[in-house]
TIBASE-773159 format. One record per atom (N, C-alpha, C, O): z, y, x. Coordinates in pm, whole numbers, plus 50000, padded with zeros to 5 digits. Example, Ala and Ser with C-alpha at 12.3 -4.5 7.8 and 13.67 -1.06 7.14 Angstrom:
507804943151319507804955051230507804967051320508464966851424507084977551285507144989451367507875000351290508045011451341
% end
This chain:
531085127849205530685131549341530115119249412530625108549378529245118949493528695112849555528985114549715529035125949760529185103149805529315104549954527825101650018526865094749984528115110350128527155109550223526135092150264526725081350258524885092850295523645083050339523805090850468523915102750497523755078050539522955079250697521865074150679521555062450653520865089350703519785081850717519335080450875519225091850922519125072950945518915070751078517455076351161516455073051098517215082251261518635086051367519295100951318518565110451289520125101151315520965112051295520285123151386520485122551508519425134051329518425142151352518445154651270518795153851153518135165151316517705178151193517005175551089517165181450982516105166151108514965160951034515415156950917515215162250808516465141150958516475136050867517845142050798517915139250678518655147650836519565152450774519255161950653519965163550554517685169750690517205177250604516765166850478517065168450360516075157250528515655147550445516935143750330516645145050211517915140550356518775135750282519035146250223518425144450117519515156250214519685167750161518995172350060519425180349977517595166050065517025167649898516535152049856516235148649742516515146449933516845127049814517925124349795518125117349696519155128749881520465124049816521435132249880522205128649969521355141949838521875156449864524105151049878524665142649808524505156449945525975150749991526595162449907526345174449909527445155449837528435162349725527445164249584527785170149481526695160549599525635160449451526705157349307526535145849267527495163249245527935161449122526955156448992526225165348947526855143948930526535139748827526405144248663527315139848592525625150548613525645154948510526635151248411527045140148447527415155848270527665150648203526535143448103525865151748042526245131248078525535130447987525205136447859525935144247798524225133147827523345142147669523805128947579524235117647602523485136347470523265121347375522905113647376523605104947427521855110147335521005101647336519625105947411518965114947359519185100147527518105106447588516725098347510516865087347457515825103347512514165099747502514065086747609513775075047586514345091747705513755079247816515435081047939515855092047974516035068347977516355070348092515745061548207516075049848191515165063148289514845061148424515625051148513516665049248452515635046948580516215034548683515345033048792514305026548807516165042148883514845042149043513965049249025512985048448952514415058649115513435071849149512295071449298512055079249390511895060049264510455057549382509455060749315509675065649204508075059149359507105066349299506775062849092506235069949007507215053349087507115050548941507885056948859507405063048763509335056448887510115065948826509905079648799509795085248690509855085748949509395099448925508395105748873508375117748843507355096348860506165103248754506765096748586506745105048495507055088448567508115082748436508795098548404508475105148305509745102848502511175113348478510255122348483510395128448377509135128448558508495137448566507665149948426507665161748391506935133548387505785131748273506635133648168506525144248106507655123848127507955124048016508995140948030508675146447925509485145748067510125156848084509175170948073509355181748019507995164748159507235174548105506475177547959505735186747924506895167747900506355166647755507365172147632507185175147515508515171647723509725179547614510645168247571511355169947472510685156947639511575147147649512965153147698513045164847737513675147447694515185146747745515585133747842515855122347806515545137747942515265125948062516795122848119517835129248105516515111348182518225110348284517245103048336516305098448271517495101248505517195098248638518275089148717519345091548774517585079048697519405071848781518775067548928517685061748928519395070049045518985066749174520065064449228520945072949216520415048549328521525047249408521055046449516521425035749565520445051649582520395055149710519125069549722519185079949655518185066449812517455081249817515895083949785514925081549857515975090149642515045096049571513325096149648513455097949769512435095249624511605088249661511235076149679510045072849680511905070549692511835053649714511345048749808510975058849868511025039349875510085033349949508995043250029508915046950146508245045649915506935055350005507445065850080507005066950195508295074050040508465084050093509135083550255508745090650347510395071850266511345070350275511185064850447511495069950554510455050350403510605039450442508985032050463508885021850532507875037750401507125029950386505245038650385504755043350488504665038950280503965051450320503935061750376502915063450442504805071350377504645086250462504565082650563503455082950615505845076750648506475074050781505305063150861505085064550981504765054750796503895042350825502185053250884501655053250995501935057950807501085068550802500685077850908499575079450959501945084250932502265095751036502675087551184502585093651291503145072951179503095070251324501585061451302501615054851406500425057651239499395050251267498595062951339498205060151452498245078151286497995085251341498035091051462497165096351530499825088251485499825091851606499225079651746498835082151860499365067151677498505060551720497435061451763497155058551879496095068551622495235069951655494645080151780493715077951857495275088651773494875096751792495225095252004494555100252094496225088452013496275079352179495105073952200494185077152276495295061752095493955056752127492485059052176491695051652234492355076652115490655080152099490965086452205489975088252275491995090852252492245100552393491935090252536491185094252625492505078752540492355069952601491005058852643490605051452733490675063452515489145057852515488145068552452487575067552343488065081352564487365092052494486305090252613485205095652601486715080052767485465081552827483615077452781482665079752855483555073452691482465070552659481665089652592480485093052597482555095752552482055107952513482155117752608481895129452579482535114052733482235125552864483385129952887483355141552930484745124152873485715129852873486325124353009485795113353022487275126653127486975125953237489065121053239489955127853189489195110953296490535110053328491375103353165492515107753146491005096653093491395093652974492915083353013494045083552963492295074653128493505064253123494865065253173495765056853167494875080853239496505084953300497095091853212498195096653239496435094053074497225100752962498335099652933498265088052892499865103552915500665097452901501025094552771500105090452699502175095552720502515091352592503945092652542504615082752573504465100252487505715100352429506255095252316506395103552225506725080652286507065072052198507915083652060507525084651944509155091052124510445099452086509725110852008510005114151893508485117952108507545124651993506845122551914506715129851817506285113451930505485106051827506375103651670505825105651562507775099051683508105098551581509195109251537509835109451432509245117651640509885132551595509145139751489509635142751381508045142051521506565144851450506785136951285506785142151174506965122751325506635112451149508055122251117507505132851089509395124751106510385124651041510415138551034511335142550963509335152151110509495162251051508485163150940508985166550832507335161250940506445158650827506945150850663506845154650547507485138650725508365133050655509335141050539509475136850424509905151750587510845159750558510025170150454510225172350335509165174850534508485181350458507975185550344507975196150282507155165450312506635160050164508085159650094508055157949973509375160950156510275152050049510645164549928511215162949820510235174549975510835184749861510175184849743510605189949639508745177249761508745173149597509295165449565508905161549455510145159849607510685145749550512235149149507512955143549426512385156849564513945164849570514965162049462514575160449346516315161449496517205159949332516715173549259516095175049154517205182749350517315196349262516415202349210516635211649133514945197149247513465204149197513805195849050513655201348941514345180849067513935174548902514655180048803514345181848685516165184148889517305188348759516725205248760516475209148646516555212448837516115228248849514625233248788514315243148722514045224848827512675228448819511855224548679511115231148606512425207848675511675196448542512995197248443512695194248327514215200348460515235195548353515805182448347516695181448262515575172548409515625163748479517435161948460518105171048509518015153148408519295145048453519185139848553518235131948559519915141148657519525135848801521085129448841521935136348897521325114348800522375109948815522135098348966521065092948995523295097249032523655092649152524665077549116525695077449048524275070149156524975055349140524255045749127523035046149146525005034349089524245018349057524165019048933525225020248871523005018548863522555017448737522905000748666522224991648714523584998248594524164986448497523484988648327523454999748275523144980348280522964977348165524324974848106524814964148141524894980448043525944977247940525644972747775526504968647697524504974247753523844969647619522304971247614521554973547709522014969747496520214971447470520214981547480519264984347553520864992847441520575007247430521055016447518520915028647514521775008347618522995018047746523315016947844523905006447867523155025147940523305019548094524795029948137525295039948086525025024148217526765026748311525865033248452525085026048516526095046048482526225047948601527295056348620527555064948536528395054148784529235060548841530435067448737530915078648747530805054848611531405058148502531365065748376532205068148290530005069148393529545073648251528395065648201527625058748267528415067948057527435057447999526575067747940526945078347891525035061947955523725072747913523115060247800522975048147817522855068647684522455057147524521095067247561520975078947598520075054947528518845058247572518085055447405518705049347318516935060147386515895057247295515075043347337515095033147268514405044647453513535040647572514305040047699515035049047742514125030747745514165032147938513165026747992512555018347927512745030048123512085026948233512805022248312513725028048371512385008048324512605002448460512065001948576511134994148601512505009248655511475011148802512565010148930512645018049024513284999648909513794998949059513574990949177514434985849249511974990449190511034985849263511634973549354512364965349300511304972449491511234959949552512014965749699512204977349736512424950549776512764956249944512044946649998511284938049952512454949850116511834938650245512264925750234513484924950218511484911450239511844906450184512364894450372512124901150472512844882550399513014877950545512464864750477512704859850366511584860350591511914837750585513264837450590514144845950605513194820350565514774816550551514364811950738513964800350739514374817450868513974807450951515614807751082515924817951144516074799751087517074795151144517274804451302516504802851397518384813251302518554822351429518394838151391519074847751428517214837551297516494849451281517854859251267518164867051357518684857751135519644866751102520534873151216520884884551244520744859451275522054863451407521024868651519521734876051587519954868851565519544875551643518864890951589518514899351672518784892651479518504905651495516904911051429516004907351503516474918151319515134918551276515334934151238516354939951202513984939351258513444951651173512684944251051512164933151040512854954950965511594950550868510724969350851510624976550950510344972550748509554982450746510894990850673510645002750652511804987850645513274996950612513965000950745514845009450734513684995950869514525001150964512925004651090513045013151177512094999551079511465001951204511275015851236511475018851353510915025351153511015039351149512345048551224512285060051267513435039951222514595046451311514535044351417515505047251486513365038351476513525038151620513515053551722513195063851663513765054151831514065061051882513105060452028512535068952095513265045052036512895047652180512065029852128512485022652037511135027652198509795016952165510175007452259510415008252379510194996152159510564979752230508854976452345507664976452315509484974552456508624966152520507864960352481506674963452484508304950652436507344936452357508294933952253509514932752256507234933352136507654933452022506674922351891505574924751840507494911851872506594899651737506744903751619507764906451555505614904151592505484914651421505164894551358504234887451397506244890451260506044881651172505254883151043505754886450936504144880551062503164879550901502134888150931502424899150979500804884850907499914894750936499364898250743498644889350696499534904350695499694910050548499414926150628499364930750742499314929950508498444951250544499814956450651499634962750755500904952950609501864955950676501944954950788501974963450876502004944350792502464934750962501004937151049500974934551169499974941550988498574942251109498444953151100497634955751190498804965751029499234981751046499744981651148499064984651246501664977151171501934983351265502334971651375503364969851439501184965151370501164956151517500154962951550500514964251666499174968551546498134974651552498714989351648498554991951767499454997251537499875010951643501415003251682502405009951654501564994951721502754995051807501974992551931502374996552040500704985051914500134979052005499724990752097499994989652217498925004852041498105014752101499385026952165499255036752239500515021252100501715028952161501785024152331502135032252417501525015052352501745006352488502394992952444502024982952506503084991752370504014979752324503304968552349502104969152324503854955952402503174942652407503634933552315504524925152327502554937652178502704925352064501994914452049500854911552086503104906451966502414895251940502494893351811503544897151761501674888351737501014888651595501244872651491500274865851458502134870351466502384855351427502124856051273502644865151209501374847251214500374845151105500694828951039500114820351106501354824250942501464810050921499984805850871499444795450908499434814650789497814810850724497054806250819497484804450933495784803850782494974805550872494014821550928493374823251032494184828750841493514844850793494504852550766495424851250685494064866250887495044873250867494404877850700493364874550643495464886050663495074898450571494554881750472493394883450434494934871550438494624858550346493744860950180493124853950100494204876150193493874883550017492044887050016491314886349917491624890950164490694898450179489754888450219489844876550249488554899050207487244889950221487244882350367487854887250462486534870450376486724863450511485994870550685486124869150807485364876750603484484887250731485184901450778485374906550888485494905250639485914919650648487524910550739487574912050861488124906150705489234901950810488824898850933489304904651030487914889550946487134885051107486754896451153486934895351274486284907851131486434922451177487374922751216487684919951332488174926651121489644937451203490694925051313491364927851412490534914951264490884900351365490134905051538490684904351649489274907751517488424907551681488614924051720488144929051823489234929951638489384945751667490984941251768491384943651882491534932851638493324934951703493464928651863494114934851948492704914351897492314908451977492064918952087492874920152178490944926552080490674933352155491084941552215490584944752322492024946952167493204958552175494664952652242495764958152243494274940252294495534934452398496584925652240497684921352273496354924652158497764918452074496994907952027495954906251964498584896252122498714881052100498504878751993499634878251944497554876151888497714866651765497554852751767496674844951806498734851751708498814833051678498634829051527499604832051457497684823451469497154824851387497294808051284496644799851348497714803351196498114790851164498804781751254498504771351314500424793351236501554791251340502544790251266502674797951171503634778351296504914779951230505514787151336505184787751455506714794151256508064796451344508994789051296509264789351176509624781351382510604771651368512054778451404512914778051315512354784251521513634789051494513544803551619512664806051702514554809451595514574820451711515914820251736516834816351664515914825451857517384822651986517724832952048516804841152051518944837252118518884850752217519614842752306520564835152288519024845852401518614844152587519324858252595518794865152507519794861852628521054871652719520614885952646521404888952557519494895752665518884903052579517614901152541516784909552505517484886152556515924883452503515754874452411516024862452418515124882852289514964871152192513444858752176512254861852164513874848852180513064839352222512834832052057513704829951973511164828852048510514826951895510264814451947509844814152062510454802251877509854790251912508604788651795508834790151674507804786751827506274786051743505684766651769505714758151858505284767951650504034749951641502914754651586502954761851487501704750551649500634753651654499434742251643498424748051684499224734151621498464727951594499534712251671499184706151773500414710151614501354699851681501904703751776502984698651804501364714551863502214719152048503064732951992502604742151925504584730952049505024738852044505494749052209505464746252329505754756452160505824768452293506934780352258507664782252161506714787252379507964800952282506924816752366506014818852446508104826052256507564840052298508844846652315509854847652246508464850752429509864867752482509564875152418508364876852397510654883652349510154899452347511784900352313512714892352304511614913452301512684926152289512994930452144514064935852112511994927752061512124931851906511614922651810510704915351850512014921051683511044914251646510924923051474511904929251432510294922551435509324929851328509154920551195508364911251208509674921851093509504910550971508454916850905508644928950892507444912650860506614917450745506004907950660504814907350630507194898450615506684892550503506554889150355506474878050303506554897650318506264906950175507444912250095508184917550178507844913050003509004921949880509674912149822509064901649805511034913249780511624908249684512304919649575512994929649595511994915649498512294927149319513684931149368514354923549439514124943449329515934946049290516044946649147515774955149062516494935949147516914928348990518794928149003519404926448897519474929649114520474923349157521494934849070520804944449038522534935949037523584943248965523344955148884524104964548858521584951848833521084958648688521494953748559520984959448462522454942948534522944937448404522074934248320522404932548203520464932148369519454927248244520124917248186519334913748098521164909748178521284900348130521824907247934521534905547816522684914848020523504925747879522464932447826522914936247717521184936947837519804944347777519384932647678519204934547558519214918947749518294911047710517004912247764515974911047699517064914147861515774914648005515384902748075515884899548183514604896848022513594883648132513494891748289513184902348342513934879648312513344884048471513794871048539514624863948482513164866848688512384853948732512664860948926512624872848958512824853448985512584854549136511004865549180510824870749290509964866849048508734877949127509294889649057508604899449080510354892348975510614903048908511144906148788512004897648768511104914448691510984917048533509344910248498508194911248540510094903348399508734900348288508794915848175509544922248101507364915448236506854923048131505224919448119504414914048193505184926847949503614928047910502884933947996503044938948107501694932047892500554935147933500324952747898499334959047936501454958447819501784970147783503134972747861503644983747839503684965847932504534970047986506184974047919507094980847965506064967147806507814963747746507984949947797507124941247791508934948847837509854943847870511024928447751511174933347639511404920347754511814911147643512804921447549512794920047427513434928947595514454940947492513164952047473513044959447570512224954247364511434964347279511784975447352510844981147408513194981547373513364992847396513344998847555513145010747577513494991947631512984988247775511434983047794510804974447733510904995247950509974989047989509864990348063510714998348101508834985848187509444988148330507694988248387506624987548326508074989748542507204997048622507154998748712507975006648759506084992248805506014992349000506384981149005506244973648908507034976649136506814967349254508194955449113508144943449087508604959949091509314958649005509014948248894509884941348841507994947848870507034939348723505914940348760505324938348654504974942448851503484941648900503184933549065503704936649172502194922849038501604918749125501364932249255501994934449358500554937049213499494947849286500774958149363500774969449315501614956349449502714965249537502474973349565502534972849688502034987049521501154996549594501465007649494501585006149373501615023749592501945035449547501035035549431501425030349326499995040349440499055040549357498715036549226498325043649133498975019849230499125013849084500795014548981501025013548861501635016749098502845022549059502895033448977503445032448868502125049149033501685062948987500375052448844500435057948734499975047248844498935042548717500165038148565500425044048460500615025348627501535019448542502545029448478502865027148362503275043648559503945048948549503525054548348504065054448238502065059048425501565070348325501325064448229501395072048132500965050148193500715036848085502295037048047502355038747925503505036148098504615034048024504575042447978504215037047873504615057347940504645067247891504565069047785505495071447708502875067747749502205064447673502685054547558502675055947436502995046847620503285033747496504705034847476505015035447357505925035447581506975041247526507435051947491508665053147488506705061347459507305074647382506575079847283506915087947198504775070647313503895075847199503695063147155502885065147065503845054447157503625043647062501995037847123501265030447056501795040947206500685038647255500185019247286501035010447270499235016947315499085004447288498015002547426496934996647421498625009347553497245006047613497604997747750498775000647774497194989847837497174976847883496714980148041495724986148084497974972848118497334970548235496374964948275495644971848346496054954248255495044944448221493004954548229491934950348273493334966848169492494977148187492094985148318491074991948328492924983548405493184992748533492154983048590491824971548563491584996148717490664990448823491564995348930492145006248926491654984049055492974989549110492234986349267491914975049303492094995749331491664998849468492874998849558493865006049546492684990649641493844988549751492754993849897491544995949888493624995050030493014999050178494464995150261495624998650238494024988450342494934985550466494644994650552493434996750563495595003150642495075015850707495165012950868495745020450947494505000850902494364998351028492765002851049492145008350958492215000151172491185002951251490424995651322490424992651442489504992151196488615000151108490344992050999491164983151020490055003250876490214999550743489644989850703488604985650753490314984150592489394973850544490394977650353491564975850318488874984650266489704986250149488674976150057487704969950103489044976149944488684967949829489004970549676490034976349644488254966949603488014971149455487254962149372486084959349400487904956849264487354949249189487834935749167488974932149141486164924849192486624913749204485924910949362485174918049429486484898149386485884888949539484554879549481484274878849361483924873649570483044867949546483944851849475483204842449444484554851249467485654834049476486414840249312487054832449242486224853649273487314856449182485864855849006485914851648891484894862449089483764856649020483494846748950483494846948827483184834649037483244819849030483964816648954483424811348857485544817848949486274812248904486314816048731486914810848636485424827248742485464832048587483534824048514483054824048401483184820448606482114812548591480704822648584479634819748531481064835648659480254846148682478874841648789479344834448877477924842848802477224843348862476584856148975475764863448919476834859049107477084868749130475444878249278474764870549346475344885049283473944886649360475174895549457475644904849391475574894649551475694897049687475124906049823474774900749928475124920549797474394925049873475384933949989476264941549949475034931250168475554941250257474814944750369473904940050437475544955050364475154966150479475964967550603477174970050602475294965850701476604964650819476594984550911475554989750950477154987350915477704999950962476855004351075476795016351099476164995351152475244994351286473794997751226472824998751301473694999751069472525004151038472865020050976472015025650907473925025351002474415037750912474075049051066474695049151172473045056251030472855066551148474415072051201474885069351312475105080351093476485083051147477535079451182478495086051221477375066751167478495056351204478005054651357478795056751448476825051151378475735048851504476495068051593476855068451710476515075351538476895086151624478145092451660478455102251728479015080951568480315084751619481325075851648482525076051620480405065351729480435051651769481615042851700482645038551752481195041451581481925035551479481295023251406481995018551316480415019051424479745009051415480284996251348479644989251270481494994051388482324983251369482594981451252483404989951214482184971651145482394969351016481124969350904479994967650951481244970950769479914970050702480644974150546481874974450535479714977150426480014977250317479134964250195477944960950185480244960350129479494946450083479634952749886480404959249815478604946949879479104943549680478524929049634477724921249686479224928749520479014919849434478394921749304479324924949230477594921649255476564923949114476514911849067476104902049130476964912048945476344904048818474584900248803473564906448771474864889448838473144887348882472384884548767472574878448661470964894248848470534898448759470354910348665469594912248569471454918848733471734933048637472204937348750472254930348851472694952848741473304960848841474724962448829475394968948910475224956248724476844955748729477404951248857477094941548925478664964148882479534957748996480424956848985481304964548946480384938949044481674932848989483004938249111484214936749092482564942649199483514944049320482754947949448481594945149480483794955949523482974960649651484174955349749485184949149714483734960249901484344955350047484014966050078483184971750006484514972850194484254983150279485124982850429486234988050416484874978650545485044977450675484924990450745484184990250843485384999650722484985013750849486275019250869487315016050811486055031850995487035038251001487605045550910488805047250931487095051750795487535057950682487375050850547487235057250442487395039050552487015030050428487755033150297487185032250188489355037750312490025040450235489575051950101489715052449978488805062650238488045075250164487005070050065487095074249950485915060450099484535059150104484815045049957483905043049876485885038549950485945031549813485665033649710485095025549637486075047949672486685056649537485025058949481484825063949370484435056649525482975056949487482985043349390483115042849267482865036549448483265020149355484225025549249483865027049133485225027949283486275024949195485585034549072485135027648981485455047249055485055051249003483445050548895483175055048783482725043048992481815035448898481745021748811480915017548730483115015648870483125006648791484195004048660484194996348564485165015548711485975022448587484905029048469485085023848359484215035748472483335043548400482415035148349481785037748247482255022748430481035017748341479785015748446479605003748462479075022048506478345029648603478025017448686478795011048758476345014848655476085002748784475555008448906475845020348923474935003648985474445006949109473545014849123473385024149202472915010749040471665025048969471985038748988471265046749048473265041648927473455052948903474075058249065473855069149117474705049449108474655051649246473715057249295473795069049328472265047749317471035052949377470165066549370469485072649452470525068749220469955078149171471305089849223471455099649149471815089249292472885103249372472595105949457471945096249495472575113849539472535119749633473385121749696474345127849650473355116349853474465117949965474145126350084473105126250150475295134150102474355141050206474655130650318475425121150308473785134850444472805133450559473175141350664472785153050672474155134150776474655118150782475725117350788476465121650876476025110350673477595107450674477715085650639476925077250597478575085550668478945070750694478775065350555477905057150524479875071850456479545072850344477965069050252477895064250139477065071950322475865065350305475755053350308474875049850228476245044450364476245029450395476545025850213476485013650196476775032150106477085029149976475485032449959474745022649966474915044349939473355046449909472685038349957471885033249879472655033250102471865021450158472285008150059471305001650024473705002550002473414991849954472624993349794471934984049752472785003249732471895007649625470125009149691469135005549627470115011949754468535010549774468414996149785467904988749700468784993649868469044974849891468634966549752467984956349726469354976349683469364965949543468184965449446467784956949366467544983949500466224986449454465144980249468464274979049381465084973449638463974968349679464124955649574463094952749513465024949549554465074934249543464504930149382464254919349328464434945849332464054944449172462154947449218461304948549130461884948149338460024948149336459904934649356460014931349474459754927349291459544914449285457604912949334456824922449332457314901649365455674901449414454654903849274453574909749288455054899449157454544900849038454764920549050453854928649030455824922949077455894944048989455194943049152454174944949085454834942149267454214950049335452744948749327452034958049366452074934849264450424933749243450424940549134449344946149112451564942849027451024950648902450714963848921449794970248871452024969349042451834986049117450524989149170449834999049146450174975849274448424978849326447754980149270446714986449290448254972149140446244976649076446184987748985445284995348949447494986448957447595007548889447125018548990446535028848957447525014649135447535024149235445985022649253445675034449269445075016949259443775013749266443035018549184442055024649227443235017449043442565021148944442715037448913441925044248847444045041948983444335057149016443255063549121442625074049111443245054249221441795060549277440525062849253439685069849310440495053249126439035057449075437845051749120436765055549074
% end
């Protein structure tokens, strides 16, 4: 038997929520024999792992100590998602006078609905994720506890032991804190608790500007909240192209939130109910009030009371070592997500998932190292990406032709005053290979998968050009950089050779 999760705030919502990720009184299967695959962490890697292989006629066990979905569902995508929206959607109300809309700025705003809304939706998606759909629906062993390695071949949960063929390791990553002096005793959200809010901090310092931390400084900001944006780099978003950031940098600016930008934080203090950030900034130091403060500075692995040691499992402060196939130092273990991959993201999690599969149950031999892996930060504008950077090029001693389009030349961007941003690529110069794209718009996230997809397949820019987009969509700003690329192949030699064909056609 298993006892009750609070999941916070104690709501219809989320009570429903728990009720199918970690259902209260959930009894534990007796184990099978020997399973095909057992599982470890049921976040998005796992569950397509327990899913896939079950659907193939495997014999699965599912081990989850806390609540099924993981992260995305939970804590991180869904919930992140459903309050940026509600964000948005203030925002365009508030600034709808430019489209004839009359009285925008006395709009009010309900913080309590806004995220009543994220945790019923929330609830919603979770029933695919559910214990009882995996054990009812997939066949699914759906065991409850702390998963232990007791040998190469056997894991301990909640006093029974499951002898595996294969396992998957997928017990992904958490929020990770600086070590910075005060912080603990005064008090932090990270992206595991900010979602329980109830009622919206005044002023609130989002630490780290990463996709995370400029997401929801961004809609905390359009909530009313007075943030401030603290950055040790010099660039927010440090991963991304230097423009496509100087975009969304002069977007956040603009939108009222303090960024301090190649800033230490030295220590934080509480002043009676105010927590006070001491910051150094170019040698001058100063402080900031607020009411909340917001951690977003990146993941640390849960490696912690998995017994890799008893498997014979490498693993290091970024995670499990694993291949480039994704086993793991014990053959019979392999693992998957935030867990053993650079790239933190639902998406390449759901990729890697379907690659362990493959190689641990079919003997398969096929390689991350292969994946084209498209990431999008879902602020405003977006800013997504695919491939390589112009700097990632170089470093491979690529030579690269550089072509963009800024959004102020896209008719529909121009009509739905979206202007703000541009789409860039990178080509192998000299040829139409693309080595990597940029994309700056309000829907950039959508408008990538074009890239991604041509450069998975093979597919240069050409074949781009030669498509057809309809007319007018933003989305075009990809056809404009393919024409772009067309002109640049009429060199002055192919256009005197065109004239005098075109001449001699006249006769």
């Amino acid at each position: 038997m298993t006892g009750p999760l609070a999941m916070l705030p104690d709501t219809p919502e989320n009570r429903e929520l728990t009720a199918n990720v970690h259902p209260d009184g959930w009894t534990n299967p007796a184990p099978a024999g020997r399973y095909n695959l057992v599982v470890v962490g049921a976040g998005t890697a796992g569950l397509i792992c327990a899913a896939g292989a079950a659907g193939l006629g495997a014999k699965v066990a599912l081990i989850e100590r806390h609540l099924m979905g993981g992260d995305c569902l939970n804590v991180g995508c869904v919930p992140s998602k459903g309050i940026i929206r509600a964000s948005r959607a203030v925002f365009e109300a508030r600034n709808a006078g430019t489209f004839g809309v009359q009285g925008c700025q006395d709009l009010g705003f309900d913080f309590s609905k806004a995220m009543e809304r994220m945790r019923r939706l929330r609830t919603g998606i979770s029933h695919h994720d559910s214990a009882r759909r995996f054990r009812d629906e997939l066949g699914v062993d759906v065991f409850f506890g702390q998963a232990r390695f007791s040998g190469r071949d056997r894991i301990e949960v909640a006093g029974s032991t499951l002898f595996f063929k294969k396992a998957a390791l997928c017990s992904g990553a958490r929020a990770a804190a600086p070590p910075i002096p005060g912080l603990a005793e005064c008090g932090y959200l990270t992206n595991e608790t900010v979602f329980s809010l109830t009622e919206m901090p005044r002023r609130m310092a989002v630490i780290g500007a990463g996709p995370i931390g400029c997401e929801l400084a961004q809609t905390f900001a359009r909530f009313g909240c007075r943030v401030t944006l603290i950055q040790r780099a010099a660039q927010i978003l440090g991963r991304e192209d230097r423009d496509a950031a100087a975009c969304l940098q002069a977007a956040l600016v603009r939108e009222g939130i303090a960024l301090h930008v190649n800033t230490a934080l030295s220590s934080v203090e509480l002043r009676g109910a105010e927590r006070i950030i001491h910051l150094e900034q170019d040698g001058r130091q100063h402080e900031v009030c607020v009411d909340a403060i917001l951690v977003c500075v990146g993941r640390a692995p849960n490696t912690e009371g998995l017994g890799l040691e008893a498997a014979g499992i490498d693993y290091d402060r970024d995670g499990v070592t694993a291949s480039e196939t994704l086993q793991t130092s014990n053959p019979h273990v392999y693992a998957a997500g935030d867990i053993c991959f650079p790239y933190k993201f639902t998406h390449t999690a759901d990729a890697l998932a379907r690659i362990l599969l493959a190689n641990a149950l079919f003997m398969g031999r096929q390689r991350t190292s292969a994946l084209t892996i498209p990431w999008c930060t879902y602020t405003d504008p977006e800013i997504a990406h695919v491939g390589m950077y112009e700097r990632d090029a170089g470093e491979k001693g690529l030579e690269v032709t550089t072509l963009t389009v800024p959004l102020s030349e896209v008719d529909r961007a121009v009509l739905d005053g979206e202007t703000e941003g541009f789409a860039r690529v990178h080509l192998l110069k000299g040829t139409d290979q693309i080595l990597g794209a940029t994309i700056v718009a309000r829907h950039a996230g959508e408008m990538i998968n074009e890239f991604s997809l041509a450069i998975t397949n093979g597919l240069g820019l050409g074949a781009i050009a030669r498509t057809i987009h309809p007319y007018p969509t933003q989305a075009e700003v990809i056809k404009k950089l393919a024409d772009m690329h067309n002109r640049t192949r009429l060199t002055p030699f192919v256009k005197r050779l065109l004239a005098v064909w075109l001449k001699w056609q006249r006769g």
